[in-house]
C-alpha positions in Angstrom: 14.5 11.0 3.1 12.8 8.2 0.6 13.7 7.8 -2.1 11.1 9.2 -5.0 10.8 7.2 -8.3 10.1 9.1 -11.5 6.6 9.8 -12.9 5.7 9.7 -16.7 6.1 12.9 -18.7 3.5 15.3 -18.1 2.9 14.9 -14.5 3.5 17.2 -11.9 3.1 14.4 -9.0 6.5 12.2 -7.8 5.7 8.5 -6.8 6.5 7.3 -3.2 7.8 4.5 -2.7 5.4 2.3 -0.7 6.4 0.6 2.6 8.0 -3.2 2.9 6.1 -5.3 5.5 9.4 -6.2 6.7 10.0 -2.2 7.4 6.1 -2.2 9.3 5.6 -1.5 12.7 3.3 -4.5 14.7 0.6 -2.4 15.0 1.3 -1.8 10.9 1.2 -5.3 10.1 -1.6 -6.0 12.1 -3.7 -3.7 10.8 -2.7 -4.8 7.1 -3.3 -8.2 7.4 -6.9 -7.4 9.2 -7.5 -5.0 5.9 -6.3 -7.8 3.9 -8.2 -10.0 5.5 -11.1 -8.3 5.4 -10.9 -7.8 1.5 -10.9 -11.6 0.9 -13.4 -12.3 3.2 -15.9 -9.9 1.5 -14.4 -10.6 -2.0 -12.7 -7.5 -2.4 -15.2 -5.0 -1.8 -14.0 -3.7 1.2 -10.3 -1.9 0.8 -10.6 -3.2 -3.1 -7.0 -1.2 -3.8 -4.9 -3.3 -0.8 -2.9 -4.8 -2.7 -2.2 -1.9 -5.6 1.9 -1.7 -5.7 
């Protein structure tokens, strides 16, 4: 089971860890690094939160 990270005080949601690249399947990464592509290529307004950690 991940591991869940704590949330501020006051919020009834846990945080998930998001996945590593490394830990991404090819058909994972591929589609990534099309979505990330695809955000610089139209300046961020397509998939604008990509990159949100």
């Amino acid at each position: 089971m991940p591991e869940v990270k704590d949330t501020a005080q006051g919020s009834a949601a846990t945080v998930a860890p998001s996945m590593k690249f490394k830990d991404m399947s090819v058909l994972q990464k591929l589609t990534f690094i099309g979505k990330a592509t695809l955000c610089v290529l139209t300046f961020g307004f397509a998939f604008p939160n990509i990159f949100m950690d």
